[in-house]
TIGU-905807 format. One record per residue: x, y, z of N, C-alpha, C in turn; residue number from 1. Coordinates in nm, 4 decimals, always signed. Layout:
> n.u | n.v | n.w | ca.u | ca.v | ca.w | c.u | c.v | c.w | seq
> X | Y | Z | X | Y | Z | X | Y | Z | NUM
...
***
This chain:
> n.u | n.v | n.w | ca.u | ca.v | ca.w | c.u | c.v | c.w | seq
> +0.0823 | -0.1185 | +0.0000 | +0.0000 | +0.0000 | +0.0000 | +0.0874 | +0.1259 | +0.0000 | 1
> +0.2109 | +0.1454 | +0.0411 | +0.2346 | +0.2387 | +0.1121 | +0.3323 | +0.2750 | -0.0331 | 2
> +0.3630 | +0.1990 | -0.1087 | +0.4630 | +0.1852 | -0.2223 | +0.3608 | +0.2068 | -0.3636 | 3
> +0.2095 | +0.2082 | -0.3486 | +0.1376 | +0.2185 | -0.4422 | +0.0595 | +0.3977 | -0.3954 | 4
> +0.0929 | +0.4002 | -0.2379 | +0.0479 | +0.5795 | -0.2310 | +0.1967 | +0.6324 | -0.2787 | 5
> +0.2811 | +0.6169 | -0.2859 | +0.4375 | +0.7027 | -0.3555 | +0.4284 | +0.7535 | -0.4820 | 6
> +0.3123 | +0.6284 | -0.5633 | +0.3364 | +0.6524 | -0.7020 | +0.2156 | +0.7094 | -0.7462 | 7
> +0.1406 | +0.7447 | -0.6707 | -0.0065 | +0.8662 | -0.6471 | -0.0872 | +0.7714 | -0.7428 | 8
> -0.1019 | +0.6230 | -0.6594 | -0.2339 | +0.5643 | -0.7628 | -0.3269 | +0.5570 | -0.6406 | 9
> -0.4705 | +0.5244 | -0.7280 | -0.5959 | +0.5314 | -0.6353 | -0.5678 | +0.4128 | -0.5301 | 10
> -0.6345 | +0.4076 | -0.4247 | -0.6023 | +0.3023 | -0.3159 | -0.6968 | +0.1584 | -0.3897 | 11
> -0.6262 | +0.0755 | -0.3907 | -0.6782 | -0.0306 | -0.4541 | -0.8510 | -0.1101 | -0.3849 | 12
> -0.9012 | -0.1472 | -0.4491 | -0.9760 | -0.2231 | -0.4135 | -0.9949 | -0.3630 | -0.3615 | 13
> -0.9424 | -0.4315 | -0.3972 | -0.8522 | -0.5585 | -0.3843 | -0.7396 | -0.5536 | -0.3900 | 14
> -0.6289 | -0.6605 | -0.3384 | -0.5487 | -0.7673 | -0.3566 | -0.5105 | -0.8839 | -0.3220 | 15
> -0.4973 | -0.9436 | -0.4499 | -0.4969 | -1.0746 | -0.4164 | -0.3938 | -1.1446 | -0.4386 | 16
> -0.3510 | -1.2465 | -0.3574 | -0.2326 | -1.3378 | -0.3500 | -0.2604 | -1.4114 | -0.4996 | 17
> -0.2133 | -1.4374 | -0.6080 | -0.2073 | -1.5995 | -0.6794 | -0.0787 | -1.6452 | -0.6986 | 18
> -0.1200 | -1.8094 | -0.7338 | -0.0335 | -1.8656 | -0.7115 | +0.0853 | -1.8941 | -0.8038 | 19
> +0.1062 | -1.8094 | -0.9454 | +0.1636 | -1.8534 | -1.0467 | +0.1170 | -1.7524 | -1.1353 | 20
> +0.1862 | -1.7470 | -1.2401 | +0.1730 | -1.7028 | -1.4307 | +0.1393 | -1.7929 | -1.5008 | 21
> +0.0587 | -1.8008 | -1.5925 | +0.0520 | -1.8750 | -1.6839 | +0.1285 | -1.8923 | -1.8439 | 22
> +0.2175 | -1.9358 | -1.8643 | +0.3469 | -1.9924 | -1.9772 | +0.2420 | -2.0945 | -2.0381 | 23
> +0.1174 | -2.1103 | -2.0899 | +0.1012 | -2.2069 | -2.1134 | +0.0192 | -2.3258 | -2.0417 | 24
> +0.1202 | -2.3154 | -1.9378 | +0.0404 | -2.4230 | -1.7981 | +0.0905 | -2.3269 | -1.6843 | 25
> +0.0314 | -2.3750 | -1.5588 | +0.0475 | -2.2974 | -1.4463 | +0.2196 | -2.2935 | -1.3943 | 26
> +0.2637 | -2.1966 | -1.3572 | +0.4383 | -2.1990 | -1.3655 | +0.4448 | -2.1154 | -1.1957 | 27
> +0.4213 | -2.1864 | -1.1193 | +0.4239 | -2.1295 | -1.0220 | +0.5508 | -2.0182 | -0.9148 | 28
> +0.5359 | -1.9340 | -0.8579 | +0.6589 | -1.8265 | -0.8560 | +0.7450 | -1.8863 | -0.7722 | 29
> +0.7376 | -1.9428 | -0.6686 | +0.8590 | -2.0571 | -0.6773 | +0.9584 | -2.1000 | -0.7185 | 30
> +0.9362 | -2.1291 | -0.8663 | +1.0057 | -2.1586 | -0.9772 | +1.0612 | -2.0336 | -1.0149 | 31
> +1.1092 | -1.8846 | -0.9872 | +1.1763 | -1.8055 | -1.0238 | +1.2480 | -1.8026 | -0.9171 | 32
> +1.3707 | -1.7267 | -1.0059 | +1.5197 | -1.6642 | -0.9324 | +1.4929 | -1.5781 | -0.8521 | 33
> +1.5232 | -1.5337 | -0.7782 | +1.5429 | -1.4108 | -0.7115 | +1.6390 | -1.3514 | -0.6196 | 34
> +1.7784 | -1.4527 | -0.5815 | +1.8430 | -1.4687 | -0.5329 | +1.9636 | -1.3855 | -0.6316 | 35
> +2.0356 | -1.2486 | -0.5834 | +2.1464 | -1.2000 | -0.6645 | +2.2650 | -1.2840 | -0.5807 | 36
> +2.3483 | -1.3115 | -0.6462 | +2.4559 | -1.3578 | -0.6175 | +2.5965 | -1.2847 | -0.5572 | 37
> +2.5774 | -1.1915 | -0.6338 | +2.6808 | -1.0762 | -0.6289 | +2.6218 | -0.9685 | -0.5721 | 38
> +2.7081 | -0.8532 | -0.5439 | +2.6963 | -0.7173 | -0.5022 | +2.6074 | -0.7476 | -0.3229 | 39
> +2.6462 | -0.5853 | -0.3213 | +2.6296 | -0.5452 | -0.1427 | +2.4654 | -0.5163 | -0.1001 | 40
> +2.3820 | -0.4985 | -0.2137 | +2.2112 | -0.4549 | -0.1500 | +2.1836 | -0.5620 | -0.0828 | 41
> +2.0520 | -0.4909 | -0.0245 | +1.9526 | -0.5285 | +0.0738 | +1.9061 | -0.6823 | +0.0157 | 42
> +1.8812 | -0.7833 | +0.0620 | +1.8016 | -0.8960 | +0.0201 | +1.7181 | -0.9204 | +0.1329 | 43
> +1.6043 | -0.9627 | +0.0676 | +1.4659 | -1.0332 | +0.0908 | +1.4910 | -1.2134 | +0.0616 | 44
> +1.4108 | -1.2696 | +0.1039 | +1.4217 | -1.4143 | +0.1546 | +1.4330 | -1.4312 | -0.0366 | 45
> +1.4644 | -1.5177 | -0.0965 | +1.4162 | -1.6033 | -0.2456 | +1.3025 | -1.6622 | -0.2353 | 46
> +1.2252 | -1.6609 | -0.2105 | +1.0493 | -1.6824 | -0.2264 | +1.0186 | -1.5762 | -0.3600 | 47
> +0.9202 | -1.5883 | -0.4611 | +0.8424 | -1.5281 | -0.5358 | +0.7640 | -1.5112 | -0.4453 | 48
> +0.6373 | -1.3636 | -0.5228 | +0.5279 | -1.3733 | -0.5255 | +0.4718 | -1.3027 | -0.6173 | 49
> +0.3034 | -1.3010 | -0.6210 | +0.2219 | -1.2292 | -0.7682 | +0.0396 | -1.2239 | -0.6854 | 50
> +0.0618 | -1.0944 | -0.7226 | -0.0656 | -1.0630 | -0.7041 | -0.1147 | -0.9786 | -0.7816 | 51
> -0.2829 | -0.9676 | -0.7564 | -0.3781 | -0.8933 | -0.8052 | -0.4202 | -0.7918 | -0.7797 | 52
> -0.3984 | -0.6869 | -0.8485 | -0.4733 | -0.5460 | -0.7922 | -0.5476 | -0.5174 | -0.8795 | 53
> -0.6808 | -0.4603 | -0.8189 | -0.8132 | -0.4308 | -0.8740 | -0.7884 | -0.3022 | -0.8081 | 54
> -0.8035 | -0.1859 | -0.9322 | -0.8461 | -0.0476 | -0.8812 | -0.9972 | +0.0433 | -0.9229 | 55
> -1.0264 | +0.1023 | -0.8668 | -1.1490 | +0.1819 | -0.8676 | -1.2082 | +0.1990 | -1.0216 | 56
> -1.0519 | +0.2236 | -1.0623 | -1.0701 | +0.3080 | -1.2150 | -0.9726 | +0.2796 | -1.2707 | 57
> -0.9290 | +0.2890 | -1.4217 | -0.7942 | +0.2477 | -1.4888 | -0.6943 | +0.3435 | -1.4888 | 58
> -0.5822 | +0.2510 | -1.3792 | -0.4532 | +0.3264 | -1.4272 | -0.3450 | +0.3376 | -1.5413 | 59
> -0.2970 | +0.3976 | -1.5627 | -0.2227 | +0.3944 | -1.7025 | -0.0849 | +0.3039 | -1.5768 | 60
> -0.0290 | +0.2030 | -1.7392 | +0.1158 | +0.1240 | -1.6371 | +0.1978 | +0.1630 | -1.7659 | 61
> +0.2911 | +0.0326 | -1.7385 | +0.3410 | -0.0795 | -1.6528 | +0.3380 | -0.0493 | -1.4867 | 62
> +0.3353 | -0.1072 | -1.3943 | +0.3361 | -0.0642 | -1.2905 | +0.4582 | -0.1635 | -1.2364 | 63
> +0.5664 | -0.0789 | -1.1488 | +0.6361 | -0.1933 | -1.0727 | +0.7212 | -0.1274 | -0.9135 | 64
> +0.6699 | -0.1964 | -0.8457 | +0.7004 | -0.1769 | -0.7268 | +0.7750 | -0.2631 | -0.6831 | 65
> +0.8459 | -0.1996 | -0.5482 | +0.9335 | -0.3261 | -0.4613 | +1.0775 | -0.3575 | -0.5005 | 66
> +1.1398 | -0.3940 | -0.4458 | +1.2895 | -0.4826 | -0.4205 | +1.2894 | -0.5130 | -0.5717 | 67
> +1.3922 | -0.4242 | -0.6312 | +1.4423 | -0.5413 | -0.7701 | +1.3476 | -0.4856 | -0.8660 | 68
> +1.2338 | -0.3692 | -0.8439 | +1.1026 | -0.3018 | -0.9142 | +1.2570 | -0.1981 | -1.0759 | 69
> +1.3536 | -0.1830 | -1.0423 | +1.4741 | -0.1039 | -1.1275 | +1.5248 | -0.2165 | -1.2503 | 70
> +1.5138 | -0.3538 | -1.1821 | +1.5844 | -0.4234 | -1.3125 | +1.4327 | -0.5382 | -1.3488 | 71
> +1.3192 | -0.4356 | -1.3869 | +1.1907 | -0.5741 | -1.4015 | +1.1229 | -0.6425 | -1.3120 | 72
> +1.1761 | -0.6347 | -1.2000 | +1.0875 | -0.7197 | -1.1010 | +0.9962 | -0.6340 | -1.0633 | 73
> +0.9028 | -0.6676 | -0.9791 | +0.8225 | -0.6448 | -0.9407 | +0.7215 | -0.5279 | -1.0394 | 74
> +0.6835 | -0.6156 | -1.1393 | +0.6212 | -0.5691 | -1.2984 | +0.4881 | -0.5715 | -1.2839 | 75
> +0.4166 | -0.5315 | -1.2756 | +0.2625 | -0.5433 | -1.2885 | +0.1833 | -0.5114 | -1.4297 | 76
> +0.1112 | -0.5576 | -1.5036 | +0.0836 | -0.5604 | -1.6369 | -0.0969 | -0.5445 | -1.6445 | 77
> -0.1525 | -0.4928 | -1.6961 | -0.3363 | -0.5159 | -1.7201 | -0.3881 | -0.6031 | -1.7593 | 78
> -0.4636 | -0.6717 | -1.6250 | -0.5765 | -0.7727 | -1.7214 | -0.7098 | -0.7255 | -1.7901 | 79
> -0.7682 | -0.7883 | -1.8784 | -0.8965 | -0.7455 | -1.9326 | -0.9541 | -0.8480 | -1.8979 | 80
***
């Protein structure tokens, strides 16, 4: 929440935990990297996660927040 009031979007309506992307078949986040190997930043456990945000009204994106939000992570994309 507090990383989605920074970027002056409406306060969401939902969110929801799921469990995976779909590649086809279910590819659960698990199955991604997240572990840097190198260099001195901050790390968070290697667990994925992916969720759902439902807002009031449509925001214009890509949207990406969070740890790693500078090189692609934490990407958020529009569903229809």
């Amino acid at each position: 929440m507090r990383l989605l009031t920074q970027l002056r979007l409406p306060e969401p309506l939902e969110i929801d935990a799921i469990e995976g992307t779909h590649a086809g078949t279910l590819l659960p986040w698990h199955r991604f990297r997240r572990l840097r190997l190198r260099g001195g930043g901050s790390r968070a456990d290697g667990r994925g996660y992916g969720f759902r945000i439902t807002f009031p009204k449509p925001v214009q994106g890509p949207i990406a927040i969070g740890y790693g939000a500078h090189m692609g992570l934490g990407q958020f994309v529009a569903v229809q």
